[in-house]
N, CA and C of each residue as an Amber inpcrd file, in Angstrom:
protein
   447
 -38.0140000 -13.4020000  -9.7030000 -36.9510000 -12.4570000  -9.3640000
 -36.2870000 -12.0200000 -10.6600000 -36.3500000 -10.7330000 -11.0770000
 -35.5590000 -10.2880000 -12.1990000 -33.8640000 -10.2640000 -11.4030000
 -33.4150000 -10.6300000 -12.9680000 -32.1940000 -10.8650000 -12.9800000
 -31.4400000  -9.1290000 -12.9670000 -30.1530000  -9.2300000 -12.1600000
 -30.0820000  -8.0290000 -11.6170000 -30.6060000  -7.5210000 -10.0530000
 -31.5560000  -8.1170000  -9.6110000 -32.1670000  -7.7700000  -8.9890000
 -31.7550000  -8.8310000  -7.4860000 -31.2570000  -7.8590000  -6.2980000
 -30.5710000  -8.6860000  -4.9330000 -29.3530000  -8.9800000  -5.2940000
 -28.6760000 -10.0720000  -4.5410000 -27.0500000 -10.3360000  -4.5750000
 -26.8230000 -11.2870000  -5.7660000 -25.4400000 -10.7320000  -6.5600000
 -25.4970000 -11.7300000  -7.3780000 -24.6630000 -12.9110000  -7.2900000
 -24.1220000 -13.7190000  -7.8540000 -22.9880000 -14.8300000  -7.4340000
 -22.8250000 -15.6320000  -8.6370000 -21.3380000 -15.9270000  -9.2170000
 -20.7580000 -17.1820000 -10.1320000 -20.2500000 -18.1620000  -9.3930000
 -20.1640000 -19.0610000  -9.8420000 -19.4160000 -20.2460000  -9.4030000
 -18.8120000 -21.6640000 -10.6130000 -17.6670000 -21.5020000 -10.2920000
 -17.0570000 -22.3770000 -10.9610000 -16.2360000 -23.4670000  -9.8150000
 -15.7050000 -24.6900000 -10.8210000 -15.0810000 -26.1820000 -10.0900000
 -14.5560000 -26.2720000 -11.1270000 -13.2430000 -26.7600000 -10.6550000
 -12.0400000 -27.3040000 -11.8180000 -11.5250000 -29.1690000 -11.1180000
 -11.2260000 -29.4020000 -12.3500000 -10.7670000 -30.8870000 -11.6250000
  -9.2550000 -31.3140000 -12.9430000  -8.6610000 -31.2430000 -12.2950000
  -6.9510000 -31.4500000 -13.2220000  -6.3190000 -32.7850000 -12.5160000
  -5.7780000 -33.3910000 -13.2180000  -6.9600000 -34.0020000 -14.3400000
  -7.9900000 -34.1140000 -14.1830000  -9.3620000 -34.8490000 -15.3460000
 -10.7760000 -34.9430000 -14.7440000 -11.1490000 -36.2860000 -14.7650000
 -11.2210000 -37.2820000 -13.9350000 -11.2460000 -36.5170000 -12.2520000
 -10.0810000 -36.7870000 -11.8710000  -9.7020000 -35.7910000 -10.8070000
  -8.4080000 -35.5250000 -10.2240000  -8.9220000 -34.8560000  -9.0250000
  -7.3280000 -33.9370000  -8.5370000  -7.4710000 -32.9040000  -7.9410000
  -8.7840000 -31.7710000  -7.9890000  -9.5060000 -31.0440000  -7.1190000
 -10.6410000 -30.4340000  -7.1140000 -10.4490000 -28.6730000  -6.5960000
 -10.7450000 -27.8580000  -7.2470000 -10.7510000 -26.5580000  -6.6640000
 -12.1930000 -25.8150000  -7.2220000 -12.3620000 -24.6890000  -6.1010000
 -13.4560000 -24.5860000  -6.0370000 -13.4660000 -22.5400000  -6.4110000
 -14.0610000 -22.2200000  -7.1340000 -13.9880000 -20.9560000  -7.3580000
 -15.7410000 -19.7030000  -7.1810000 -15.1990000 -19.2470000  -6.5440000
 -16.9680000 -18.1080000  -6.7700000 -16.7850000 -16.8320000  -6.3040000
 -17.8760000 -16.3180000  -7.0360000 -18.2860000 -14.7680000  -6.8530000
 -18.9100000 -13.9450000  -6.2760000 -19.2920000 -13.5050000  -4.7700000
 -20.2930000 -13.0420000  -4.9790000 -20.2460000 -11.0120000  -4.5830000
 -21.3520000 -10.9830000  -5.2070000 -21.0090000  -9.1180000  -5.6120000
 -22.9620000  -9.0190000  -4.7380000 -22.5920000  -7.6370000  -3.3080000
 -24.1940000  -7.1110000  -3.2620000 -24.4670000  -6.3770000  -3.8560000
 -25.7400000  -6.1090000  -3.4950000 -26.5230000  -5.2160000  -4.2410000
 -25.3130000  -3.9170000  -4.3710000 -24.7280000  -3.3010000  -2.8000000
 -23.8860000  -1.9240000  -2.4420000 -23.1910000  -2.3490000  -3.4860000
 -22.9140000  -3.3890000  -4.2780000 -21.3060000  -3.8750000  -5.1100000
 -20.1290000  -4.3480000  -4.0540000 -20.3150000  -4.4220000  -2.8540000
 -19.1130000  -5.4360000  -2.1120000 -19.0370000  -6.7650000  -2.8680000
 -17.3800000  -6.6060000  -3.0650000 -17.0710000  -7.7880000  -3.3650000
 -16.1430000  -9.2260000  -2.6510000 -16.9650000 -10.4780000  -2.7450000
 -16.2220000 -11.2200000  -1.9710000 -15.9750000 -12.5950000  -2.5790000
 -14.6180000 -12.6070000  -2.8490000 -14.1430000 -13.9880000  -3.5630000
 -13.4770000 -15.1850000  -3.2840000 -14.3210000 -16.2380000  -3.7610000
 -13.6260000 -17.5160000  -2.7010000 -12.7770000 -18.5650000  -3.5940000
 -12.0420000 -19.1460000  -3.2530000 -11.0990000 -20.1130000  -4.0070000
 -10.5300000 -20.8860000  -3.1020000 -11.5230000 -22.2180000  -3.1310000
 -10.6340000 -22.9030000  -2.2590000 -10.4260000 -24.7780000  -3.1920000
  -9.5750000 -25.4930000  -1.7590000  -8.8640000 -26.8830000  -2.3600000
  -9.4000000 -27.7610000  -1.3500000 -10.3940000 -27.8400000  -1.7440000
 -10.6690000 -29.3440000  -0.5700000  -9.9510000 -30.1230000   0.1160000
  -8.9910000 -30.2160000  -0.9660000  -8.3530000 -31.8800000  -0.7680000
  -8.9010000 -33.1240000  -1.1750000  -9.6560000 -33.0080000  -1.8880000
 -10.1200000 -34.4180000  -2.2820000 -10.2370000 -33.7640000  -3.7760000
 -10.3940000 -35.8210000  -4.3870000 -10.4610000 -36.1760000  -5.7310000
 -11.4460000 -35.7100000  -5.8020000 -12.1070000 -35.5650000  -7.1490000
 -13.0480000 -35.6500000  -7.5790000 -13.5260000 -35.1390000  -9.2610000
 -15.0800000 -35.7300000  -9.9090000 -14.6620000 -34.8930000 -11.1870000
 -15.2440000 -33.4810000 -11.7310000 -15.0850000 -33.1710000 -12.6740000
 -15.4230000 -31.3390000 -12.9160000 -17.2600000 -31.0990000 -11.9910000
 -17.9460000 -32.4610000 -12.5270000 -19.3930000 -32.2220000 -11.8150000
 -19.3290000 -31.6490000 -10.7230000 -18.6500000 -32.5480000  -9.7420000
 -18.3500000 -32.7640000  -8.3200000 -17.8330000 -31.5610000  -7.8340000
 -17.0780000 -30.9780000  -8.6350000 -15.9270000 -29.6440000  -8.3330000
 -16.9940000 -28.4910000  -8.8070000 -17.8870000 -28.4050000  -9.4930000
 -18.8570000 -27.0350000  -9.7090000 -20.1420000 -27.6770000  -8.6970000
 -20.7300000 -28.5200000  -8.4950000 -21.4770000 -28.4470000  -7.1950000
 -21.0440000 -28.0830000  -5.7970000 -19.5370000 -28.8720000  -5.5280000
 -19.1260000 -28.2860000  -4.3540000 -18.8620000 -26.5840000  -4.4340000
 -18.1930000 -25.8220000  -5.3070000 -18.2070000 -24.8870000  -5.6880000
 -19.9000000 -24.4400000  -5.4640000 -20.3890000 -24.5640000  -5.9470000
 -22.1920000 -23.7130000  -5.4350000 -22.1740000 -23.8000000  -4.4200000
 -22.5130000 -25.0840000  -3.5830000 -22.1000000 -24.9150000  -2.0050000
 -21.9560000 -24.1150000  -1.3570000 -20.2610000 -23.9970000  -1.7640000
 -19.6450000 -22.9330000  -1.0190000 -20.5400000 -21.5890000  -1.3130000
 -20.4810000 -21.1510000  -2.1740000 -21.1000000 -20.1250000  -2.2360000
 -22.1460000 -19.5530000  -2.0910000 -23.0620000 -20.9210000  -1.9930000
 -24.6230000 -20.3300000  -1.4540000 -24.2980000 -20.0660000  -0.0720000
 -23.2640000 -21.0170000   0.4860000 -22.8870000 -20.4950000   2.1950000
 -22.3530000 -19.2970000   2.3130000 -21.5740000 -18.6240000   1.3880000
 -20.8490000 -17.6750000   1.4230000 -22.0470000 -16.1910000   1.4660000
 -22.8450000 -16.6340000   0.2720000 -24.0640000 -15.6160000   0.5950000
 -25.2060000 -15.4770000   1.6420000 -25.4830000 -16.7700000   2.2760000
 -26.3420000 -16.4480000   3.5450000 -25.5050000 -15.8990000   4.6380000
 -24.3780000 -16.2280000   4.4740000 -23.6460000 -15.7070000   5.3980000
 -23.3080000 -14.1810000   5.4010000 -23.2270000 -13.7760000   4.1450000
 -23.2740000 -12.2490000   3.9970000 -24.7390000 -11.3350000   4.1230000
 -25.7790000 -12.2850000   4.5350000 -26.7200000 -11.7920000   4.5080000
 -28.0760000 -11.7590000   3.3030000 -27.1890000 -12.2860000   2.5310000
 -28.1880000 -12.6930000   1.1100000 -29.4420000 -13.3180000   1.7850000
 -30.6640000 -12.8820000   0.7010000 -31.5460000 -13.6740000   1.1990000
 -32.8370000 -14.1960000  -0.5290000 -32.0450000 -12.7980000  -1.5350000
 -32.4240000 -13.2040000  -2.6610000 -31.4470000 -13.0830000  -3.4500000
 -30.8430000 -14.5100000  -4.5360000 -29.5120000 -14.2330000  -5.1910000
 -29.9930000 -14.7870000  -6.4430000 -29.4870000 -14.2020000  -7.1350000
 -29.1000000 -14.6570000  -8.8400000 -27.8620000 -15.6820000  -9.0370000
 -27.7200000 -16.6110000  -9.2260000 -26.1390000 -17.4270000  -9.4860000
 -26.4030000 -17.9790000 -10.8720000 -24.8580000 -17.4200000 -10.9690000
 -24.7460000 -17.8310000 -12.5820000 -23.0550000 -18.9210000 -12.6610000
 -23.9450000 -19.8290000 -13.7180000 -22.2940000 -20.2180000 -13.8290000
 -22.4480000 -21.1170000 -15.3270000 -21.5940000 -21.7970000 -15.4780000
 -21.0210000 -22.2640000 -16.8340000 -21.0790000 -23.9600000 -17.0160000
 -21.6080000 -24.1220000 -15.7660000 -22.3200000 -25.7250000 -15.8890000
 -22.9840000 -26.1230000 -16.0890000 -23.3070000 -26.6600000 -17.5050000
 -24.6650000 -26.9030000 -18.0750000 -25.3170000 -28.0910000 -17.0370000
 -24.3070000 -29.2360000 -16.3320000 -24.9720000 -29.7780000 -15.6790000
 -25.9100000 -29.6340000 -14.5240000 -24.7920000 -28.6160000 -13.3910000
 -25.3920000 -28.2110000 -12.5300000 -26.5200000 -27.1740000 -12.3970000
 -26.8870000 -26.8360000 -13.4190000 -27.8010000 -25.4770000 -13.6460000
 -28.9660000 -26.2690000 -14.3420000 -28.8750000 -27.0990000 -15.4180000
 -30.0750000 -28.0090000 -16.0010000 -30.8080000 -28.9020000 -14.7160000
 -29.6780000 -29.2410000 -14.0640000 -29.8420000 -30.6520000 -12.4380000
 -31.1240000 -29.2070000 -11.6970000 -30.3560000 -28.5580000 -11.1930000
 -30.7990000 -27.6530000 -10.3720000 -32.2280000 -26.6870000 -10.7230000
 -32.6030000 -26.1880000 -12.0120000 -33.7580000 -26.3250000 -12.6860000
 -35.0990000 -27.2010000 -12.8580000 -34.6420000 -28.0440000 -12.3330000
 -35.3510000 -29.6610000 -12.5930000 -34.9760000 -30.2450000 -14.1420000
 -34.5430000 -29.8730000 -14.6710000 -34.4400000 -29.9990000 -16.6300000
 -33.7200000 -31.7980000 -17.0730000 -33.3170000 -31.8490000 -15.7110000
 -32.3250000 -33.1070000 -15.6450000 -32.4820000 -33.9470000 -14.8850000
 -31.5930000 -35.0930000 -14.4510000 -32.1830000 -36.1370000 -13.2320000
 -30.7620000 -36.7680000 -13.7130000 -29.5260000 -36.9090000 -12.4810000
 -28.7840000 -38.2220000 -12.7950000 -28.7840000 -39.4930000 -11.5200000
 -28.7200000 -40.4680000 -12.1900000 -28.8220000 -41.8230000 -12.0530000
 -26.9840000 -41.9970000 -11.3640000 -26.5470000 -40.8140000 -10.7280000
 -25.2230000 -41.1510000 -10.2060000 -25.2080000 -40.8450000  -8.3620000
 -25.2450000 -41.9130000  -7.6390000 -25.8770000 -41.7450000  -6.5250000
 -25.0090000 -40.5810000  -5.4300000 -23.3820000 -40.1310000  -5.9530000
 -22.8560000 -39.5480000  -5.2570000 -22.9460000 -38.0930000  -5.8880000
 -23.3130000 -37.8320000  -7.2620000 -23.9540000 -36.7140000  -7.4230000
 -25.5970000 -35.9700000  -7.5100000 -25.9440000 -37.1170000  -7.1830000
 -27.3840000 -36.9920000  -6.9100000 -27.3950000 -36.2320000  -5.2630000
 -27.0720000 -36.7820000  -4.4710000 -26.4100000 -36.1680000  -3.2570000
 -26.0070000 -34.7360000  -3.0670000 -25.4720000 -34.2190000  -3.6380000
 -24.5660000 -33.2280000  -3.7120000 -26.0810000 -32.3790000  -3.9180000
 -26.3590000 -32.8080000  -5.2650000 -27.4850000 -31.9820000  -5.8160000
 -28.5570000 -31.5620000  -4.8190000 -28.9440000 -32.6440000  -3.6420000
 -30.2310000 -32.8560000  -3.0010000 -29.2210000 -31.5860000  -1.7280000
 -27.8580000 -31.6500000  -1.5150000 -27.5080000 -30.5960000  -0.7210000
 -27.2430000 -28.9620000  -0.8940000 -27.2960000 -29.1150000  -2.6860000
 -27.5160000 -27.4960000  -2.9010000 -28.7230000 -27.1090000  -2.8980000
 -29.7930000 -28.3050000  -2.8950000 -30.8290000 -27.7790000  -3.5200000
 -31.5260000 -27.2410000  -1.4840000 -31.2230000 -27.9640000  -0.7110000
 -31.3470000 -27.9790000   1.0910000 -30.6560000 -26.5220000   1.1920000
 -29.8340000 -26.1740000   0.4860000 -28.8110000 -24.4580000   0.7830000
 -29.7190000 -23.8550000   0.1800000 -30.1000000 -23.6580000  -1.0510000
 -30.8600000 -23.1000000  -1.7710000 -32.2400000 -23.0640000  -1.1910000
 -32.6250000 -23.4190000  -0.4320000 -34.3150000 -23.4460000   0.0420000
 -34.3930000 -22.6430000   1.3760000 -32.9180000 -22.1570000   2.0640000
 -32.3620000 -21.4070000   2.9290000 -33.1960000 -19.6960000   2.4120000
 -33.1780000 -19.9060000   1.2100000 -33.4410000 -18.3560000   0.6990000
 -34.6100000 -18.0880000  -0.0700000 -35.0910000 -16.4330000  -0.0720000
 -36.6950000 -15.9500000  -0.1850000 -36.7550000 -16.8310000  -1.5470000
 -35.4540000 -16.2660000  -2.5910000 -35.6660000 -16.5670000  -3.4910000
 -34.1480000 -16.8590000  -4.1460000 -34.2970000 -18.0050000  -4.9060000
 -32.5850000 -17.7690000  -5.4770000 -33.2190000 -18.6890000  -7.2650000
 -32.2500000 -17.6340000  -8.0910000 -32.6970000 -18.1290000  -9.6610000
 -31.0310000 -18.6610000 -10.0750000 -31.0890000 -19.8530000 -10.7740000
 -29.7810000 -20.6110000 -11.3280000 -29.9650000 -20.6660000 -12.9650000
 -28.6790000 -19.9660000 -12.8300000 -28.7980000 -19.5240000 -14.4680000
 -27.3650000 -19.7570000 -15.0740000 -27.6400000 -20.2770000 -16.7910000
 -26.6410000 -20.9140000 -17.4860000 -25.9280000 -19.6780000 -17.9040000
 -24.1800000 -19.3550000 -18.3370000 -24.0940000 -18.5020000 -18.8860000
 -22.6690000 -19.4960000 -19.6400000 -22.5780000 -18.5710000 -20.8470000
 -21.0940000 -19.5300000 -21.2290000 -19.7290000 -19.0660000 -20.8210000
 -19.2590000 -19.9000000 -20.9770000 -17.5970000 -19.7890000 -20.0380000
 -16.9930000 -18.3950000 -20.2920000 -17.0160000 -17.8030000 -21.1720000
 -16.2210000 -16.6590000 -21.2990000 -17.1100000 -15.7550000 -20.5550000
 -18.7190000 -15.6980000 -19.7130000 -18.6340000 -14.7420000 -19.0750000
 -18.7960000 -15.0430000 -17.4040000 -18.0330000 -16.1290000 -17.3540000
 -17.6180000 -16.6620000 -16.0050000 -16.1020000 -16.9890000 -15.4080000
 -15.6720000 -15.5710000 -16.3460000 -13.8600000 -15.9700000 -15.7540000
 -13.5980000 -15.8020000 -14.8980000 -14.5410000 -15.0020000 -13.7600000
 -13.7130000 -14.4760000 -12.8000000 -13.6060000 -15.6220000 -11.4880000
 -15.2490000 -16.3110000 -12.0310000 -14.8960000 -17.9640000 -10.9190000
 -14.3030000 -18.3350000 -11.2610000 -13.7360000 -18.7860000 -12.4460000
 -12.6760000 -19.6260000 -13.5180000 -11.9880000 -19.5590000 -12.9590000
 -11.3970000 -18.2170000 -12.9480000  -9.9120000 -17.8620000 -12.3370000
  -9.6160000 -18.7010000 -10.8760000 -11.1750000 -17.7220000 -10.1040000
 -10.8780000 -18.5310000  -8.7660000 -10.6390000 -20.0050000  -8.7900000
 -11.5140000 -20.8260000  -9.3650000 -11.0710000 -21.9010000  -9.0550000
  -9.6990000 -22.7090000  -9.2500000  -9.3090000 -21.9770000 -10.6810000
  -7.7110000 -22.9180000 -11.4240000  -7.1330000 -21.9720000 -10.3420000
  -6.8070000 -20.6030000  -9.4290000  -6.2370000 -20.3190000  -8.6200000
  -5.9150000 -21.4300000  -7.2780000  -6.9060000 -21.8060000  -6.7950000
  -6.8570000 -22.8540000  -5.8370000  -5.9680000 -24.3630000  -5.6720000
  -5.8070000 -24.7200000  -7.1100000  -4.9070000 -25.7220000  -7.7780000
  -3.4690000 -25.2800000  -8.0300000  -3.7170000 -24.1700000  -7.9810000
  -1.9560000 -23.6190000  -8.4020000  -1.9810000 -23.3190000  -9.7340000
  -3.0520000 -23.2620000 -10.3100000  -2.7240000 -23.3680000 -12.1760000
  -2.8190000 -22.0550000 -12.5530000  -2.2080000 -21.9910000 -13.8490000
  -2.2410000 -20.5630000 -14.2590000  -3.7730000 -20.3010000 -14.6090000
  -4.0820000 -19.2880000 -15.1450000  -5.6590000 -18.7480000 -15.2620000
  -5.1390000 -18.8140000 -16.8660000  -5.9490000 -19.7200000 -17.6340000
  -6.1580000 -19.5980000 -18.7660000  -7.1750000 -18.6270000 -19.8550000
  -7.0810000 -17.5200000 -20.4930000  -7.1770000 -16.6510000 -20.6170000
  -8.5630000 -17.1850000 -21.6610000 -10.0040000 -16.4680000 -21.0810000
 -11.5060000 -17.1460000 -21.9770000 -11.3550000 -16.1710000 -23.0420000
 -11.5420000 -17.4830000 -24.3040000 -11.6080000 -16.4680000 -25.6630000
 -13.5980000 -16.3540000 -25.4020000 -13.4910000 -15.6760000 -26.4780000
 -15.0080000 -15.4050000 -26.2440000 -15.4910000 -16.3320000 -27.8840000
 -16.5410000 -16.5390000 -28.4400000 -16.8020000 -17.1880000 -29.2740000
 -16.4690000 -16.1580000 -30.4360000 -16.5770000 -17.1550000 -31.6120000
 -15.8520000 -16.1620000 -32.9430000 -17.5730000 -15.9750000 -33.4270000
 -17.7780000 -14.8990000 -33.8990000 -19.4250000 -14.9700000 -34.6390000
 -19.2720000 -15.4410000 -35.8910000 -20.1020000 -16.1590000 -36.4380000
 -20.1550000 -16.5330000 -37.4410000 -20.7090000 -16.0360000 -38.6070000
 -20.5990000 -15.1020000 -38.8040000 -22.2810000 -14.4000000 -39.5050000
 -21.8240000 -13.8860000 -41.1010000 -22.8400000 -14.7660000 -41.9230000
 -22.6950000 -14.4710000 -43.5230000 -22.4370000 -13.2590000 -43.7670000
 -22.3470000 -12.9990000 -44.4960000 -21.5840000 -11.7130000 -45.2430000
 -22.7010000 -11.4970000 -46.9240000
C-alpha cells in the first residue's frame, strides 16, 4: 500500500507522570479529507507504552468504524511501530497483550501499514492526547539541522 494512499491515522498516549495517569490521542483523516479526532482518559494507570498502544486501539476502532478498510497509521512510538512491524519482541507479559490486541484490530483490515514518524510531525495526536489529561499542549519544536558550513 503506498503511503498516501486510503485513510490515514496518528496516534499518540501520554502518561503524567510515567507511569501515571493515561490519555489517549488520534487522528484519523479519509481519503474525502473528513476529519475525526479522538482524545480520551481511561481512567487507569499506566506507562507511555501502555498509553500509545491503547491509543492505536482506539483508533484502529475508530477507523473500521468509519469504514476504513485500508489505512496508513503513523505515530511517534518507536516502540509500538518497531513491536508492530515484527522488528521487536517484549518479554513484558501485559504489553505483549496489548500488542497481540492491536495486532487482532489490525488483521480486521485489507491492508493497514505502521509507520515511524518523529514527534514534531505528530502534534496533532500529541495534542489530543495531553488534551485528555487536562494538560496544556506543549508546543513540538522541530529538530535544529545541523549542517557544516
Amino acid at each position: 500500500m503506498e503511503a498516501g494512499e486510503g485513510w490515514q491515522a496518528w496516534f499518540d498516549g501520554a502518561a503524567a507522570p510515567n507511569p501515571g495517569r493515561i490519555g489517549l490521542g488520534g487522528l484519523l483523516l479519509s481519503p474525502g479529507g473528513v476529519r475525526q479526532e479522538l482524545s480520551l482518559r481511561p481512567g487507569q494507570l499506566g506507562c507511555n507504552n501502555e498509553a500509545e498502544l491503547l491509543a492505536l486501539a482506539e483508533v484502529l476502532d475508530l477507523a473500521w468504524a468509519a469504514g476504513a478498510r485500508r489505512l496508513t497509521v503513523r505515530g511517534d512510538s518507536d516502540f509500538a511501530v518497531r513491536h508492530l512491524q515484527g522488528q521487536a519482541h517484549t518479554a513484558v507479559p501485559h504489553l505483549a497483550e496489548l500488542l497481540q490486541t492491536v495486532l487482532a484490530k489490525a488483521a480486521r483490515f485489507e491492508a493497514v501499514q505502521f509507520l515511524w514518524v518523529p514527534r514534531h510531525r505528530n502534534g496533532e495526536a500529541d495534542r489530543l492526547s495531553r488534551q485528555a489529561l487536562g494538560l496544556t499542549t506543549e508546543p513540538v519544536q522541530r529538530p535544529i539541522s545541523k549542517r557544516r558550513r
